[in-house]
C-alpha positions as CSV (number, residue, x, y, z in Angstrom):
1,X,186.9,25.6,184.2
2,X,185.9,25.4,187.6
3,X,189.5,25.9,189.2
4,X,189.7,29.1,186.6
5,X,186.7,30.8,187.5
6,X,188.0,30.1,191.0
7,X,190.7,31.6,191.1
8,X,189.7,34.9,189.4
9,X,186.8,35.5,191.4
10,X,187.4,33.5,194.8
11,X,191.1,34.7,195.0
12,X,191.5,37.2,192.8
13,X,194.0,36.3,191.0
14,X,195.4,38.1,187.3
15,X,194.7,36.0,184.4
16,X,198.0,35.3,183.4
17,X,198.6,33.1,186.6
18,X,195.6,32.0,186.5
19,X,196.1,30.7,182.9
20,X,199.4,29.5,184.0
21,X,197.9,27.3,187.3
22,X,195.1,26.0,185.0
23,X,197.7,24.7,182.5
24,X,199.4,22.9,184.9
25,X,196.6,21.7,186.4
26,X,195.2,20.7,183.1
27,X,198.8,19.1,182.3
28,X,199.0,17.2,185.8
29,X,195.3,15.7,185.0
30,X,196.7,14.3,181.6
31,X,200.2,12.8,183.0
32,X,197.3,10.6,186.0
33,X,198.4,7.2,184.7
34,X,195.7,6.2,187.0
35,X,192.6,7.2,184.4
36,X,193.5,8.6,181.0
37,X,197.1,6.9,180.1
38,X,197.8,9.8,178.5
39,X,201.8,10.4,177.4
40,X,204.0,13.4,177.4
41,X,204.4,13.8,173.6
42,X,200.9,13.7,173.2
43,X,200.8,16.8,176.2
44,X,203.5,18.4,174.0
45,X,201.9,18.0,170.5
46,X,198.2,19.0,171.8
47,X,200.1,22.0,173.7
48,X,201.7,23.5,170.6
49,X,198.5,22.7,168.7
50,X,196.7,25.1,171.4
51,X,199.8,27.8,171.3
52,X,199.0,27.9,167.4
53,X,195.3,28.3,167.8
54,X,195.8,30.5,170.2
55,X,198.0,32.7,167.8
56,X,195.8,32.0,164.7
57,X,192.9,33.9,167.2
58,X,195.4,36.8,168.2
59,X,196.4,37.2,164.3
60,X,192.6,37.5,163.3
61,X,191.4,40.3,166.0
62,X,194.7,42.2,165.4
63,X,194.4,42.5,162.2
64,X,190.5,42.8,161.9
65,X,190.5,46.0,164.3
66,X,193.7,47.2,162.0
67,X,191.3,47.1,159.2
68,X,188.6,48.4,161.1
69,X,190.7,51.5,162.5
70,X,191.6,52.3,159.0
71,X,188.2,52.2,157.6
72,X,186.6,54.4,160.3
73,X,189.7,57.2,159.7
74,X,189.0,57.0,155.9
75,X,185.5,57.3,156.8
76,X,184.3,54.1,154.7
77,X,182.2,53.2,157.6
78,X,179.9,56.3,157.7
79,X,179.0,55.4,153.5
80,X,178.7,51.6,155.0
81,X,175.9,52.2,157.3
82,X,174.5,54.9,155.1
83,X,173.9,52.9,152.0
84,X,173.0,50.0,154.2
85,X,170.0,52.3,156.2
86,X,168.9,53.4,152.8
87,X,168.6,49.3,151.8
88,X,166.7,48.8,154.9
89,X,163.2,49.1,154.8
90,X,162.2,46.7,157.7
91,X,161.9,49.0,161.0
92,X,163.8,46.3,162.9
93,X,166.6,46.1,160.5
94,X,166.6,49.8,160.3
95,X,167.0,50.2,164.3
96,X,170.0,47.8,164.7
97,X,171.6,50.2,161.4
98,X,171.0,53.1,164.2
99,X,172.4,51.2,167.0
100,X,175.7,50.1,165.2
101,X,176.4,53.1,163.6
102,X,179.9,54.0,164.3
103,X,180.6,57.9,165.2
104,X,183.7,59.2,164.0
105,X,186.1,61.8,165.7
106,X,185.9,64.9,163.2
């Protein structure tokens, strides 16, 4: 985590080579024979098990803004925080209603 935040504050780098150096760095730590015996189908298999948690998080914010988009165009959200301001009767509750209401292009 170190090395990361290095290299895109202290060098500047873009995030997709930095993601790239920190995998290999990451992968050349496991391979040390010296400390964590660690063997290349196991770097492999927890790799792909990475890539696919990695895809399950991209699947779920794609397709949660989707649904958001088309709920703010059918204007669902305005009746959302409407019915939930007039359920509110705590003056806190009501204040973060305000704060997250969601304005809609006309």
């Amino acid at each position: 985590m170190l090395f990361t935040l290095i290299c895109l504050v202290g060098f500047k780098l873009s995030s997709v080579k930095t993601a790239g150096l920190s995998y290999i760095l990451s992968v050349l730590i496991a391979a040390i024979h010296w400390k964590f015996y660690t063997s290349a189908k196991s770097i492999m298999l927890a790799s792909v098990k990475g890539l696919l948690l990695a895809l399950i998080v991209i699947y779920v914010l794609v397709f949660g803004l989707f649904l958001y988009n088309v709920l703010r165009e059918g204007r669902a959200m305005d009746v959302f925080f409407q019915s939930l301001r007039t359920l509110c009767t705590n003056p806190c509750s009501t204040s973060i209603t305000y704060f997250c209401r969601v304005r809609t292009v006309p």
